[in-house]
N, C-alpha and C positions, 0 to 999 in steps of 0.2 A: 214024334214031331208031326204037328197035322201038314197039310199040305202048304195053304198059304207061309208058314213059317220056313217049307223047305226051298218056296220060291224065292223070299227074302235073303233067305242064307245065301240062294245060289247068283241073285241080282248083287248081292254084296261081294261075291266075289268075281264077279266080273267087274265092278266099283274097282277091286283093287290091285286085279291085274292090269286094269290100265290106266291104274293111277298117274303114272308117269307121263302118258301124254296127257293130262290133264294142264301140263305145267311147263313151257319151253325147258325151264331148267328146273329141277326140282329145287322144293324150297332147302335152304342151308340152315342146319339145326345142331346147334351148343346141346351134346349128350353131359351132364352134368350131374356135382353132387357134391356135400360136404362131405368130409369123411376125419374118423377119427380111430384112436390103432384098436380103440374096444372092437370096433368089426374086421381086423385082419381075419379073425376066424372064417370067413365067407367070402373074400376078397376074392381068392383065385379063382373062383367058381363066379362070381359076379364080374371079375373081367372077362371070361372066357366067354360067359353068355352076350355081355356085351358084344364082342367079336362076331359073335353069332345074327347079330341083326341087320337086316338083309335092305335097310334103306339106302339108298346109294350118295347120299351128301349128308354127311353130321362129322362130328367131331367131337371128340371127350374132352373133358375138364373134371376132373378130380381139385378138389379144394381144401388139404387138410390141414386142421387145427389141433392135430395131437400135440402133448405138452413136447413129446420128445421127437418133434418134427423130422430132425435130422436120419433117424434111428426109421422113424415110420416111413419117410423117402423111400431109404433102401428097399427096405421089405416091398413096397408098391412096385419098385424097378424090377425085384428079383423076381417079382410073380408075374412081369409083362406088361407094366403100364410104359409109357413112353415117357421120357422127360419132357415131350411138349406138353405133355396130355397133365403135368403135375405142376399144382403152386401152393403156395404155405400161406397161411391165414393164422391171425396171430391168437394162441391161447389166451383167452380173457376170461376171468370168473364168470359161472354158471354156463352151462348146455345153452337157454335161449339164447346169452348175450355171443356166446361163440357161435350158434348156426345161423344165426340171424348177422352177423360181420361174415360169414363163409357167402351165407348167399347177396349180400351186398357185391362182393367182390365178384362173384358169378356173373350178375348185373350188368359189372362195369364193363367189365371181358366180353360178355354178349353183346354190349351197344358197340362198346372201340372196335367191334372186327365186325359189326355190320352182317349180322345174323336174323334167320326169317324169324324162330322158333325158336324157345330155349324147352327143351325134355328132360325135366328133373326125373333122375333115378335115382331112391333112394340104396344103397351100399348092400342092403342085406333084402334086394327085391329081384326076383328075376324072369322080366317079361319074355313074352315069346318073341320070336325074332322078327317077327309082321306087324309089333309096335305103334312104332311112327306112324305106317302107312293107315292102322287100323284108327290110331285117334286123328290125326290129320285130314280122314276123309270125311268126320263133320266137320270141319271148316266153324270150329266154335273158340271164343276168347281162352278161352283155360277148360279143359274137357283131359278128366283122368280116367285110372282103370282104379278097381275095386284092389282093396289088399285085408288084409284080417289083421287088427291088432290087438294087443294083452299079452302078457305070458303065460297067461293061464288058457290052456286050448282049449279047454272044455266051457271058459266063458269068453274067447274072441267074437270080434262086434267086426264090422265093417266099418271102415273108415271113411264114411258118408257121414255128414250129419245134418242134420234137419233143419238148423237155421234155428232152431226155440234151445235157450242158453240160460242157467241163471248165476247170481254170485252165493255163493254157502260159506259157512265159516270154515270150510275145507277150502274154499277157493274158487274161484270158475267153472262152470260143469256144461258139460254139452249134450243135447241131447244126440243119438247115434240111430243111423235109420235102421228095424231090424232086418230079416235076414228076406223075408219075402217082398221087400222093397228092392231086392236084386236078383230082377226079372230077365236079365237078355235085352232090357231096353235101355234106349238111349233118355237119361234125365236130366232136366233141368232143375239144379239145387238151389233153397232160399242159404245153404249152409256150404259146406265145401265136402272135399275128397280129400284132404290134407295135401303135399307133395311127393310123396312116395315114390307116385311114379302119373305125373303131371306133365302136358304139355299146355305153354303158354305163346300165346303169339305175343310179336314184337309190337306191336300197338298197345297193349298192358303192359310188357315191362316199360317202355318209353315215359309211361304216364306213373306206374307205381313204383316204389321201392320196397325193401322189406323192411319189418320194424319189429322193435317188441317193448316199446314205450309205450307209453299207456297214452288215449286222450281223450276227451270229456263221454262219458259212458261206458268206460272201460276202465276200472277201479281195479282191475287182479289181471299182473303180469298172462301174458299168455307167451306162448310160442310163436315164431314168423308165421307161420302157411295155417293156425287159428288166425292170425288179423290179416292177412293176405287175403282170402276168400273175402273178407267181411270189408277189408276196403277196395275191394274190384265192385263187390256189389256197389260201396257209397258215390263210384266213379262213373258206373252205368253199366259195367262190362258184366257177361256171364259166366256164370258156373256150370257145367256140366258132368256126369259122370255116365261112361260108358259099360253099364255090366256087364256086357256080356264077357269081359273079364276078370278073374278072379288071379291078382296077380302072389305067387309062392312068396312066402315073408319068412325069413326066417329071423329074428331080432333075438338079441343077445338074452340069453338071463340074467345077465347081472348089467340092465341099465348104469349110465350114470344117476348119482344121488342128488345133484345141486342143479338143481332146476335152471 
């Protein structure tokens, strides 16, 4: 580490010990996520690390759209989740049309109780416990951390992408920034960071919703948080992505198949 770098580190963390008096109260932030019972496998370990996060005003929301809702409740209670902390989001055909209705509802719940922040955490992502305070302290519209995605480990990409997109007779393709585009610094993206593990100020959700309807330029379904980034930019708001963390992904092998 040369030296300018280890003064940076060490000015950042005086930044984040006193983060708190930065803010008579600190801001109030919706910990969130859809969830579905394919990731019970990592659940208990992703509520535990939750617990672990050392911001002192947030709140969880769990939002699941499993077919067997009833069934997948329990398991979430039996592992620690709170019955406030849980609400049912109703199974609909396809993965986007269900995560895209999960985070609708997130939305509504975030605007009705009058929330600064919403911090999506994806279910099988597990940040370190100084989080919040690590993205909250650029003070940017939507500003996430790094996570790896594929199942193939040997070909994971970062979940950045470039903003340059075309349509193929496979469908939508994005381009993905590679790996020495994640430097330690803080960037501003023509493209997004997906939601994995994203924080959004109340000023963007107020103004946007999530979708995954298509409209004029947009010929091939995508997923929410691909047209999420892309209509914050249309709106004026920015994207940012903070590398200097690489957040643990563990994601299922056996994805859903219906897009």
């Amino acid at each position: 580490m040369t030296e300018n770098k280890r003064i940076e580190v060490l000015e950042r963390r005086k930044m984040i010990r006193g983060f708190e008096n930065k803010f008579e109260i600190s801001p109030k932030v919706l910990l969130c996520a859809p969830y579905y019972d394919g990731k019970a496998y990592v659940f208990k370990d992703y509520l535990d690390n939750l617990r672990n996060i050392n911001y002192p005003n947030y709140d969880v929301l769990m939002m699941d759209n499993s077919e067997k809702w009833e069934q997948s409740k329990d398991l979430l209670l039996m592992a620690g989740l709170k019955e406030e902390e849980y609400q049912h989001s109703e199974h609909i055909p396809t993965t986007r049309h269900r995560q895209r209705l999960a985070y609708q509802k997130l939305r509504e719940y975030f605007l009705e109780n009058d929330y600064d922040y919403m911090f999506i955490v994806e279910t099988d992502l597990l940040p370190p416990p100084s989080i919040i305070q690590d993205l909250m302290i650029n003070d940017k519209d939507i500003v996430g951390a790094v996570y790896l995605i594929g199942l193939d480990y040997a070909s994971r990409l970062p979940c950045v992408t470039t903003g340059f997109f075309q349509y193929t007779t496979l469908g939508f393709k994005e381009t993905f920034a590679p790996f020495y585009d994640i430097d330690g610094e803080l960037k501003k993206l023509q493209g997004g960071c997906g939601l994995g593990c994203t924080l959004i100020k109340k000023e963007v959700l107020a103004k946007l919703d999530f979708r995954t309807t298509d409209v004029a330029g947009d010929p091939t379904p995508c997923h929410a948080d691909t047209y999420y980034h892309r209509d914050a930019h249309r709106l004026g708001f920015e994207t940012w992505v903070d590398t200097r963390f690489m957040i643990p992904h563990y994601p299922s092998p056996y994805p859903p198949n219906d897009f």
